[in-house]
KOLZA-308784 format. One line per field, with one value per atom (N, C-alpha, C): residue number from 0; atom name; x, y, z negated. Coordinates in Angstrom, 3 decimals. Each point is the difference from the previous one (the first is absolute). Example, Ala and Ser with C-alpha at 12.3 -4.5 7.8 and 13.67 -1.06 7.14 Angstrom:
// residues 2
pos <- c(0_0_0_1_1_1) $
site <- c(N_CA_C_N_CA_C) $
c1 <- c(13.190_-0.890_0.900_-0.350_0.820_-0.770) $
c2 <- c(-5.690_1.190_1.200_1.050_1.190_1.090) $
c3 <- c(-7.800_0.000_0.000_0.720_-0.060_-0.730) $
This chain:
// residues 201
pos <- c(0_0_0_1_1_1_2_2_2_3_3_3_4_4_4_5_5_5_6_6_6_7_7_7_8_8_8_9_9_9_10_10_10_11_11_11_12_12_12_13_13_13_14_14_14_15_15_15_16_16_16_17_17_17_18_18_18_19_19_19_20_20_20_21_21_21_22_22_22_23_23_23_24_24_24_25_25_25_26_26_26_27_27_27_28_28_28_29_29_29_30_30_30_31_31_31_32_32_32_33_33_33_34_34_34_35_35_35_36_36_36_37_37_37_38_38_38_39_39_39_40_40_40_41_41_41_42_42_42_43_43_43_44_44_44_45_45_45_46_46_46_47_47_47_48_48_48_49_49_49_50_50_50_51_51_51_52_52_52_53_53_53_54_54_54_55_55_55_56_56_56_57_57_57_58_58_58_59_59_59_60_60_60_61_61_61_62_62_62_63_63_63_64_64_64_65_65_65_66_66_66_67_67_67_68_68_68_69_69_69_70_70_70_71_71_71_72_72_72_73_73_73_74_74_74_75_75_75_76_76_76_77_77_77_78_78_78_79_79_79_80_80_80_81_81_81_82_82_82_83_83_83_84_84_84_85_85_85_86_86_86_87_87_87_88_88_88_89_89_89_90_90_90_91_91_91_92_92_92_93_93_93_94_94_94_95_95_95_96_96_96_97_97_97_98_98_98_99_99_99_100_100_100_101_101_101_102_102_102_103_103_103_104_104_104_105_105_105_106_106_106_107_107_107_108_108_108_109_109_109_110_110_110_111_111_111_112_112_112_113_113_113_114_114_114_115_115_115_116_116_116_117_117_117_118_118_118_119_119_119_120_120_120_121_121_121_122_122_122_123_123_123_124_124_124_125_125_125_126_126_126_127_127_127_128_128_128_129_129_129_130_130_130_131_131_131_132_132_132_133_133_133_134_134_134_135_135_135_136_136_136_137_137_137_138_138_138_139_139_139_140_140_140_141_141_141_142_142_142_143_143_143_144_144_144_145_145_145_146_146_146_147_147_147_148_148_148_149_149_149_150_150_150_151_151_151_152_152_152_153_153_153_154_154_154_155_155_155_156_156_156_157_157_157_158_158_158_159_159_159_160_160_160_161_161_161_162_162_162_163_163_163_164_164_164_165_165_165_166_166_166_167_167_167_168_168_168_169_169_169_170_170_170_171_171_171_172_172_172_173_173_173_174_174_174_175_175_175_176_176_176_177_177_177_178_178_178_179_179_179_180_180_180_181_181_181_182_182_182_183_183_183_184_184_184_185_185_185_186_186_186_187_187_187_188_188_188_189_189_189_190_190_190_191_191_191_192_192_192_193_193_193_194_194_194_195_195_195_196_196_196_197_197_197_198_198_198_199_199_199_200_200_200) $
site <- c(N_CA_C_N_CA_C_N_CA_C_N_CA_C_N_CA_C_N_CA_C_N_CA_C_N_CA_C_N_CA_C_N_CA_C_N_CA_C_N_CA_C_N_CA_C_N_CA_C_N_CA_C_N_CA_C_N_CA_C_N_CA_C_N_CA_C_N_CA_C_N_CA_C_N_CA_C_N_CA_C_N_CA_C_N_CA_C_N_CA_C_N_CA_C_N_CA_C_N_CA_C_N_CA_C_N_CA_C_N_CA_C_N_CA_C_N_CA_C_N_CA_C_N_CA_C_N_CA_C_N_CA_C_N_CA_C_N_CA_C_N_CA_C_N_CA_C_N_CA_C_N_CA_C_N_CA_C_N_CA_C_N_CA_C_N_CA_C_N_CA_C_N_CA_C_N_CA_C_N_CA_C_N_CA_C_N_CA_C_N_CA_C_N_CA_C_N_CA_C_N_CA_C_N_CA_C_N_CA_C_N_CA_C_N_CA_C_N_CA_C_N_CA_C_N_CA_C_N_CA_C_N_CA_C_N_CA_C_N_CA_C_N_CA_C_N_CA_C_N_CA_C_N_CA_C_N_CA_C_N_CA_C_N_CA_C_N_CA_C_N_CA_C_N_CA_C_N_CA_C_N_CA_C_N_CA_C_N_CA_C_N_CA_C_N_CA_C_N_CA_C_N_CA_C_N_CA_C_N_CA_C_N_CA_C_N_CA_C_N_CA_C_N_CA_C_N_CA_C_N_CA_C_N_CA_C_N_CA_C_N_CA_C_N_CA_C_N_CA_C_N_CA_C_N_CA_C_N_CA_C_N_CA_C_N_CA_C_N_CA_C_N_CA_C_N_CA_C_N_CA_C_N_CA_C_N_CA_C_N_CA_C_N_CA_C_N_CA_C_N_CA_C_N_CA_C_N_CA_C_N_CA_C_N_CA_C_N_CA_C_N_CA_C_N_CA_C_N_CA_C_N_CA_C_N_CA_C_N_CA_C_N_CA_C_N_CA_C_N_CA_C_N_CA_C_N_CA_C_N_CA_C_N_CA_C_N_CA_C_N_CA_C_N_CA_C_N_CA_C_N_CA_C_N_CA_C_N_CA_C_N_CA_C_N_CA_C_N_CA_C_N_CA_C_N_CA_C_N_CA_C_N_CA_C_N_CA_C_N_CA_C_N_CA_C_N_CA_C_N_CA_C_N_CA_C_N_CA_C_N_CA_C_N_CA_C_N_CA_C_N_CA_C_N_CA_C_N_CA_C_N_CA_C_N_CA_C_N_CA_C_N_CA_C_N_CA_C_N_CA_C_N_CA_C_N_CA_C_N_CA_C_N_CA_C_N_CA_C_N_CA_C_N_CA_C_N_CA_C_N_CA_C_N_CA_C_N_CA_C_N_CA_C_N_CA_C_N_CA_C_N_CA_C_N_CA_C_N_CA_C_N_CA_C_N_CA_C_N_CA_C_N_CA_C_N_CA_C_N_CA_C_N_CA_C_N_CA_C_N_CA_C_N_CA_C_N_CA_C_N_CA_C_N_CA_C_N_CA_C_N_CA_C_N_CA_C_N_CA_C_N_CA_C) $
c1 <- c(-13.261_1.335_1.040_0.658_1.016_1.315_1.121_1.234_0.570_1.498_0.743_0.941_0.683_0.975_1.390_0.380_1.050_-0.231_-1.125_-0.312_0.026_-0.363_-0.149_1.652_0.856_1.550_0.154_-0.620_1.549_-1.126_-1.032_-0.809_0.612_0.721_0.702_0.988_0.707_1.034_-0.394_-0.802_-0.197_-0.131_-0.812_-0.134_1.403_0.766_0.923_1.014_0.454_0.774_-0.070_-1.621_-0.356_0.594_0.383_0.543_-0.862_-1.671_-1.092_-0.652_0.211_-1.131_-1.024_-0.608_-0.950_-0.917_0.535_-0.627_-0.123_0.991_-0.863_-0.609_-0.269_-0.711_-1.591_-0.241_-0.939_-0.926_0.874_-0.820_-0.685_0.428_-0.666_-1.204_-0.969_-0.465_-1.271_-1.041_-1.311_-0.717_-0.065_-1.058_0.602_1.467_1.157_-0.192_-0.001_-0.386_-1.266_-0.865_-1.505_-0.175_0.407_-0.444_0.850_1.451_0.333_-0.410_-0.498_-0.643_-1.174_-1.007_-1.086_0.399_0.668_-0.233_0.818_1.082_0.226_-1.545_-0.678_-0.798_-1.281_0.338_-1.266_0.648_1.043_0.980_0.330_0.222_-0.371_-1.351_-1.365_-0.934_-0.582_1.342_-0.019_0.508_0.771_0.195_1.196_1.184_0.725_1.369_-0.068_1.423_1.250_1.141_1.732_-0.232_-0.458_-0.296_1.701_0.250_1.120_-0.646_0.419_-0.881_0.941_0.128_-0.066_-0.622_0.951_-0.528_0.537_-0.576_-0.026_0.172_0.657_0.156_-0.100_0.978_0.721_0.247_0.517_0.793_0.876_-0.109_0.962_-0.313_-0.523_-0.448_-0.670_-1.039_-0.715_-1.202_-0.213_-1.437_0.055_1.608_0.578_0.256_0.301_0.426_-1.362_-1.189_-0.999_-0.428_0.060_-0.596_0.424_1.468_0.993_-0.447_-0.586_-0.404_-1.665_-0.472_-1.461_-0.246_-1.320_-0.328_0.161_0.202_0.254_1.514_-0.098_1.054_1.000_1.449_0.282_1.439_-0.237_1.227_1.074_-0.555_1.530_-1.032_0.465_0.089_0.467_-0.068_0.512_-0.176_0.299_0.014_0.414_-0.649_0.851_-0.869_1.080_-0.227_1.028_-0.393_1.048_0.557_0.230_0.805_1.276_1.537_0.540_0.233_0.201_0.004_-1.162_-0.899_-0.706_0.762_0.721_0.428_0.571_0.789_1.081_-1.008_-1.124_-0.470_-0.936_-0.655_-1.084_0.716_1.197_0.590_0.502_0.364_0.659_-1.698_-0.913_-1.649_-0.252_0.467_-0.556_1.403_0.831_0.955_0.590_-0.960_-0.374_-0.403_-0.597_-0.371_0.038_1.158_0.846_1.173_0.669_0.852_-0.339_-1.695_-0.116_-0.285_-0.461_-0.075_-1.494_-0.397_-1.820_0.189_0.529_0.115_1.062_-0.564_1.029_-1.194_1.246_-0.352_0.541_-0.816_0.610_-0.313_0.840_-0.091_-0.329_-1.198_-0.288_-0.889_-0.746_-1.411_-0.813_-0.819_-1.207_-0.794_0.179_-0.435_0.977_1.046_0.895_0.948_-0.848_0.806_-0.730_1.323_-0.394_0.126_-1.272_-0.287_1.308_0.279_0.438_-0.392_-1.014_-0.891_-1.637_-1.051_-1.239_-0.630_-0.138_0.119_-1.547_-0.441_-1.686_-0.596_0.902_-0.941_0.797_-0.484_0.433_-0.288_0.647_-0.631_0.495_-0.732_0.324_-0.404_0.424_0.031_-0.025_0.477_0.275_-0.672_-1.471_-0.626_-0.147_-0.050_-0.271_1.637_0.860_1.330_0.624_-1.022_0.433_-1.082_0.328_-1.440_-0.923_-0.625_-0.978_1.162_0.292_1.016_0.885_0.625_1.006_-0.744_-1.092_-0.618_-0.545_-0.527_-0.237_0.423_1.886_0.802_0.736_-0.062_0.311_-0.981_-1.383_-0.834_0.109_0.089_0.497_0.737_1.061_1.391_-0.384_-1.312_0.130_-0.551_0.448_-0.450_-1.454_-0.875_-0.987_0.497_-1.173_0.064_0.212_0.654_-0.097_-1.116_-0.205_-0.925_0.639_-0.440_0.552_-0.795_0.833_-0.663_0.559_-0.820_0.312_-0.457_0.659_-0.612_0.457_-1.357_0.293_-0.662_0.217_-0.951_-0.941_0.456_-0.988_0.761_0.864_1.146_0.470_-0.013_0.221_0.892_0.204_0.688_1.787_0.143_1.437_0.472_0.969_0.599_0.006_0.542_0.540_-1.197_-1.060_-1.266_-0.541_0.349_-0.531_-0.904_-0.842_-0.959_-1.119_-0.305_-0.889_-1.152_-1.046_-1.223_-0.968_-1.307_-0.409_-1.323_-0.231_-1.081_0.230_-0.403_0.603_-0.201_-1.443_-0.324_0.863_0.799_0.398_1.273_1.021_0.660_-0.277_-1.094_-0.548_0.278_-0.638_0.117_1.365_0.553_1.755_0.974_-0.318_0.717_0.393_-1.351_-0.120_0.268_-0.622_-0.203_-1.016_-0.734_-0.870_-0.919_-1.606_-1.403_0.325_-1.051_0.063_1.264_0.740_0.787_-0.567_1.605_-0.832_0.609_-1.028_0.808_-0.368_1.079_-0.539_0.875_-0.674_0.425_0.182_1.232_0.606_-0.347_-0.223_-0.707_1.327_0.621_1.033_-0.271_0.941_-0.244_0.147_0.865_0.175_-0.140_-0.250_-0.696_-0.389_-0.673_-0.723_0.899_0.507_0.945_-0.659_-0.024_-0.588_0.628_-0.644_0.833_-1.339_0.862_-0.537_0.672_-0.641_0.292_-0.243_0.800_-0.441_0.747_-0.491_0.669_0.161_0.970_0.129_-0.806_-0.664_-0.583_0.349) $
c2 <- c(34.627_0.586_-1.117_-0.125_-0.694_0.359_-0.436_0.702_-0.886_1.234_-0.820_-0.622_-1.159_-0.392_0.705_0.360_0.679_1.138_1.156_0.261_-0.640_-1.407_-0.325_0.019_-0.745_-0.056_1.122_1.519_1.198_0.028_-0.547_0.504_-0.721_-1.410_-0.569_0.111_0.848_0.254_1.658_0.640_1.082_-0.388_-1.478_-0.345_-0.619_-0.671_-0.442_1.360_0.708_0.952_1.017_-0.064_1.039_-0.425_1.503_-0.178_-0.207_-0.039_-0.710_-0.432_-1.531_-0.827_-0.099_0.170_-0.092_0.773_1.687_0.885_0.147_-0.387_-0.086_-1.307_-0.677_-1.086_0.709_0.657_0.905_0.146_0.853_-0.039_-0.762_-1.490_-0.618_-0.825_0.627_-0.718_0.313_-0.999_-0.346_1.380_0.647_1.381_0.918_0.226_1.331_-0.858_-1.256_-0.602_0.437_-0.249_-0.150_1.850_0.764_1.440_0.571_-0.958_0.887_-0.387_-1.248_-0.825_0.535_0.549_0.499_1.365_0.855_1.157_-0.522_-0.087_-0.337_-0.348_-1.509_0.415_1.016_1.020_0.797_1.274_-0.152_0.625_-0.356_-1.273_-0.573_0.208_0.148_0.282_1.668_0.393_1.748_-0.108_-0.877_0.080_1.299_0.121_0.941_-0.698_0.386_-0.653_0.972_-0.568_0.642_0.713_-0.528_1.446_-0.023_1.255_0.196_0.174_-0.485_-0.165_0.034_0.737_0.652_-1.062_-0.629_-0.571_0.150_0.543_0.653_-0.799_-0.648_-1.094_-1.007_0.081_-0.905_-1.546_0.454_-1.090_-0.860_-1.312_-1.053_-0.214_0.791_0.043_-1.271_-0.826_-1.112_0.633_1.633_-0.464_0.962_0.349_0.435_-1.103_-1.461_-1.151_-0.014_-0.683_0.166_0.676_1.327_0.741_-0.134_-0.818_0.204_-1.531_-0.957_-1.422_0.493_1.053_-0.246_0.367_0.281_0.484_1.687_0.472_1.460_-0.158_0.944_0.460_1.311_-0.786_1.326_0.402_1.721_0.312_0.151_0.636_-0.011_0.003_-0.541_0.284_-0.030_1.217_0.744_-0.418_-0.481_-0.829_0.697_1.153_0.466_-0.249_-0.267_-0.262_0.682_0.394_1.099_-0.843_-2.170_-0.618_-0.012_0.365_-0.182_-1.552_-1.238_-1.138_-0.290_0.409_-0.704_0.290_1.263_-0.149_-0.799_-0.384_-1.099_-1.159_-0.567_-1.206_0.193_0.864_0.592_-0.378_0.882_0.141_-1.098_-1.227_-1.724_-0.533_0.380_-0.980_0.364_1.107_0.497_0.158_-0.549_0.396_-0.010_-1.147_-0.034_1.157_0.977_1.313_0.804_0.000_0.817_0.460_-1.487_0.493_0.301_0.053_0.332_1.697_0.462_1.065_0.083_-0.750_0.292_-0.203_-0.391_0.545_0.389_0.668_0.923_-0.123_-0.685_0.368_1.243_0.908_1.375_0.234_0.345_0.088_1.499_0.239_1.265_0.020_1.362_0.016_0.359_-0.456_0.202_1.691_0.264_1.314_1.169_0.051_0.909_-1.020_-0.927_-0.462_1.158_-0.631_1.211_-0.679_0.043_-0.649_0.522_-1.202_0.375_0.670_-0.854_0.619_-0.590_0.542_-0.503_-1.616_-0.730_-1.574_0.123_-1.268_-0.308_-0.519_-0.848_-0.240_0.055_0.201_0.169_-0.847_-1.015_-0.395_0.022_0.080_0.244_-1.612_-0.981_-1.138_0.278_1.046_-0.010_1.409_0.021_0.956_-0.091_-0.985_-0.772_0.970_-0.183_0.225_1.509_1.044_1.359_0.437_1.240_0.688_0.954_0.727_0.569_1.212_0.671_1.071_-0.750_-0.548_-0.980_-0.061_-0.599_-0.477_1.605_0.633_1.296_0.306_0.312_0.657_-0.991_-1.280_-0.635_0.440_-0.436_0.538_0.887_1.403_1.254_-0.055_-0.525_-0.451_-0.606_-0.677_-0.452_0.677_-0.107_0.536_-0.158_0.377_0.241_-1.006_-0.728_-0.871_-1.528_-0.604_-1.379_-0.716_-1.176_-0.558_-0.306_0.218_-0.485_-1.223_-0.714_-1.416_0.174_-0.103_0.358_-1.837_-0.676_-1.062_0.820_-0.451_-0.353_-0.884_-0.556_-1.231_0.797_-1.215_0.451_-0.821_-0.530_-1.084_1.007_0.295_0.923_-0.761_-1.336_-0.935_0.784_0.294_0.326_1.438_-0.239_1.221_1.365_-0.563_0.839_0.200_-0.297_0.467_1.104_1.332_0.827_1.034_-0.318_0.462_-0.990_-0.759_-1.175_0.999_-0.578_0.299_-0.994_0.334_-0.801_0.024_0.061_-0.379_0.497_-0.654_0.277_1.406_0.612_0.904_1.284_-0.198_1.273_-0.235_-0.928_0.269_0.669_-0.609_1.490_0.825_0.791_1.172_0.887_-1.065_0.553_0.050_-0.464_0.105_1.055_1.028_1.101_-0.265_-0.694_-0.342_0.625_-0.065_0.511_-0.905_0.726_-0.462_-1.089_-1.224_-1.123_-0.802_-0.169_-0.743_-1.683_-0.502_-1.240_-0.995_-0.807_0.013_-1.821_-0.843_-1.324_-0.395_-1.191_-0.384_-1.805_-0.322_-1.616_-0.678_-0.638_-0.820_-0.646_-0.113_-0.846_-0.374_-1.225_-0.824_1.044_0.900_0.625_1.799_0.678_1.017_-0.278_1.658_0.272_1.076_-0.171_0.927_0.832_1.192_0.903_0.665_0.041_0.666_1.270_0.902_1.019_0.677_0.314_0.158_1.063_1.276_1.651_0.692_1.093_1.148_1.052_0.731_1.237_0.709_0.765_1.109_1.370) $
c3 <- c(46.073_0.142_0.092_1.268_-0.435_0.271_-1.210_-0.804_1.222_0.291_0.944_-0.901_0.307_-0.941_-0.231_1.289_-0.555_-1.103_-0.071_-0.538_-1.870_-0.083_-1.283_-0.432_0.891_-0.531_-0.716_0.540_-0.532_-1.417_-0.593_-0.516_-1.281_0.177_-1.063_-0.075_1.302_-0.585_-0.759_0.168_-1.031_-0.966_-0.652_-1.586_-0.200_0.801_-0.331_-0.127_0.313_-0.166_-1.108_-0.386_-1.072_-1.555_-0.725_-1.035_-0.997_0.706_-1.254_1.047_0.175_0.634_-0.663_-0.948_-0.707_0.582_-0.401_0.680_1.469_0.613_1.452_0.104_-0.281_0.316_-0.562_-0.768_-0.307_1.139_1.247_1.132_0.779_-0.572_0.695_-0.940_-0.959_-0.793_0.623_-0.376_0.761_0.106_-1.000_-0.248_1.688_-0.533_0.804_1.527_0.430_1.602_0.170_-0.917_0.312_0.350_-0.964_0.782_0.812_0.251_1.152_1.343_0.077_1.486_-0.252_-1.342_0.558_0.353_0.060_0.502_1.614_0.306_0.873_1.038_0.102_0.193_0.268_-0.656_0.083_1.045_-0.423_0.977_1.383_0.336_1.356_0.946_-1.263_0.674_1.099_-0.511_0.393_1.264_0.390_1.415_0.353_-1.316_0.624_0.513_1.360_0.103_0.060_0.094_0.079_-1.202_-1.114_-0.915_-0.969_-0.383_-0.626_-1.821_-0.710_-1.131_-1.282_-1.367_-0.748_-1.289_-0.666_-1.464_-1.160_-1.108_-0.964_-1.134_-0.844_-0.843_0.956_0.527_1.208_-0.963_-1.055_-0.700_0.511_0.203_0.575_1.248_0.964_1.087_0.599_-0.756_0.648_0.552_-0.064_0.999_1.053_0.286_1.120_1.039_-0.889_0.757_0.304_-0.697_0.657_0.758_0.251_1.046_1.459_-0.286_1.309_0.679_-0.978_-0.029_1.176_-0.539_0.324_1.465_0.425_1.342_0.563_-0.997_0.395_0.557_0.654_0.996_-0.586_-0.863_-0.984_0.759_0.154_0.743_-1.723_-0.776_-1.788_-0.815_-1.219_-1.249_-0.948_-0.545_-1.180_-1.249_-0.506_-1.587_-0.707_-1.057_-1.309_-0.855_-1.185_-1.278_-0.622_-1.267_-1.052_-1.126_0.269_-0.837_1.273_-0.637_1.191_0.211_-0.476_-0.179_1.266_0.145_0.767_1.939_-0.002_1.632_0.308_-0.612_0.753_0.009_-0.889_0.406_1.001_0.154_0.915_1.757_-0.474_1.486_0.406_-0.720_-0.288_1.009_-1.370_0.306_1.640_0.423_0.948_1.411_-0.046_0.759_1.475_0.474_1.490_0.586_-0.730_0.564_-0.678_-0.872_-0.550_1.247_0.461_0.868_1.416_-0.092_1.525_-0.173_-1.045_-0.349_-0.299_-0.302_-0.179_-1.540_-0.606_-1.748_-0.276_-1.246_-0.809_-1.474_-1.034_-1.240_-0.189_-1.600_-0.037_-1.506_-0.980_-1.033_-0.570_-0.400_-0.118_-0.358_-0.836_-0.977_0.879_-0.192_1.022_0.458_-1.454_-0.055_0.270_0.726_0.543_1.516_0.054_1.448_1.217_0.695_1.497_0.808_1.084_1.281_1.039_0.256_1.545_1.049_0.085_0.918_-0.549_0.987_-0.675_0.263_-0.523_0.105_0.328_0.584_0.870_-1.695_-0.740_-1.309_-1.183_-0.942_-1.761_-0.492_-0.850_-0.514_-1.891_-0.841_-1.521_-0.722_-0.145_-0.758_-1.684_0.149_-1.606_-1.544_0.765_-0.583_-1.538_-0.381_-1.274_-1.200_0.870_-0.800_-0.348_0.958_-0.031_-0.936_-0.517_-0.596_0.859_-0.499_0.952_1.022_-1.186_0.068_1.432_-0.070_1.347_1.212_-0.551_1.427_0.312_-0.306_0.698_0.844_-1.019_1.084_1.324_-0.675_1.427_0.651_-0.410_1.214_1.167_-1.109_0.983_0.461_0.371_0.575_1.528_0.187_1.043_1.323_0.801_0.849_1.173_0.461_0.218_1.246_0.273_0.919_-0.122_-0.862_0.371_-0.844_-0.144_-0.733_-1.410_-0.746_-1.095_-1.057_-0.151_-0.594_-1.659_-0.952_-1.210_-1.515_-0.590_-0.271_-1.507_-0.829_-1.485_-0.773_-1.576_-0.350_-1.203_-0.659_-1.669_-0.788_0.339_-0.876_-0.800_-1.415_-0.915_-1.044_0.095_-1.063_0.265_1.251_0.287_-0.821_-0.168_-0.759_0.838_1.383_1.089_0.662_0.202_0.300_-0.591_0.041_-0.769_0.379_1.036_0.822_0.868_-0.694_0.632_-0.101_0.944_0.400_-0.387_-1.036_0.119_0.909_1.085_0.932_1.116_1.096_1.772_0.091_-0.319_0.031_-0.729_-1.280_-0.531_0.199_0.809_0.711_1.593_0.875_0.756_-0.505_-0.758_-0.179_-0.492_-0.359_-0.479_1.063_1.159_0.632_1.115_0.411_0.871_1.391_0.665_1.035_0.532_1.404_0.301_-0.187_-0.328_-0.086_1.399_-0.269_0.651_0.448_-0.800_-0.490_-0.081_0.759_-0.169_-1.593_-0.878_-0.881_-0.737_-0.337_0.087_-1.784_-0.138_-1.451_-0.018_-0.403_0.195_-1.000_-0.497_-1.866_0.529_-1.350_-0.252_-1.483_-0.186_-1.314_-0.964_-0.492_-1.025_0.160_1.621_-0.529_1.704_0.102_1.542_0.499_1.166_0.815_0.736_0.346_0.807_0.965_1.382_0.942_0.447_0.318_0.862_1.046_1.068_1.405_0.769_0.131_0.383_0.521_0.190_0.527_-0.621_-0.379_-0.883_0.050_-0.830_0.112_0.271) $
């Protein structure tokens, strides 16, 4: 993958502008790069292009920058997260195509946002942080048809982790996707990240 530079400028000026550099600098820590370039990747390998795409614990929008960095071909994306603090840096990290119109941060709970329209992919970053109850009804919320990409870990040390999974497999199954699902697991220094890859049922 390689980052365009202009790209890196608005990205310091998002840490530089933020009222907790600390916390956004967060996004950029070895574990939060390492699984958002691996899904990215796995996501490139699908071969969807102009796709209009849908992310769910968007947060500080770095793996929107990534996606817009990578080989897929992205007509928007949608960045919500339900901290409002994170739009304005999202839309800063990301703003080259903010003002072309291919992003939009959006501050809103996941589990009562409303599609615009129906996006080519979903993706949920932040399974680990909802409870079962949440993720359900986001679930049901989405609409039939796009792919949906779902990541969670087993990092349980976090406070705000209050739904970790512990094994690739019984996150499969929590997630309700359709049978043959494709589904992969990252070893990182301090836990294992899990992605899974489907179609609604």
């Amino acid at each position: 993958m390689k980052i365009d530079i202009d790209d890196i400028k608005f990205w310091m000026d998002a840490i530089r502008n933020s009222k907790d550099r600390y916390r956004t600098l967060e996004s950029f820590w070895g574990g939060q790069l390492q699984s958002k370039t691996w899904l990215v990747d796995h996501l490139s390998k699908l071969h969807i292009m102009n796709a209009d795409i849908v992310i769910f614990g968007g947060w500080n929008g770095v793996l929107s920058a990534l996606l817009f960095n990578s080989g897929l071909g992205i007509k928007k994306i949608t960045s919500v997260d339900i901290d409002p603090a994170c739009e304005e840096i999202a839309n800063t990290m990301n703003k080259r195509y903010e003002m072309s119109g291919k992003f939009k941060a959006v501050t809103a709970d996941m589990c009562t946002y409303e599609y615009e329209s129906t996006p080519d992919i979903i993706i949920n970053t932040s399974c680990e942080h909802i409870t079962s109850a949440q993720h359900k009804q986001w679930f049901k919320n989405i609409p039939g048809g796009p792919l949906v990409a779902m990541q969670s870990n087993n990092y349980t040390e976090l406070e705000e982790h209050i739904n970790c999974s512990k094994s690739l497999a019984s996150f499969k199954r929590s997630c309700g996707l359709k049978d043959g699902v494709k589904a992969f697991e990252l070893e990182l220094p301090k836990y294992t990240r899990y992605l899974v890859m489907g179609y609604k049922k």
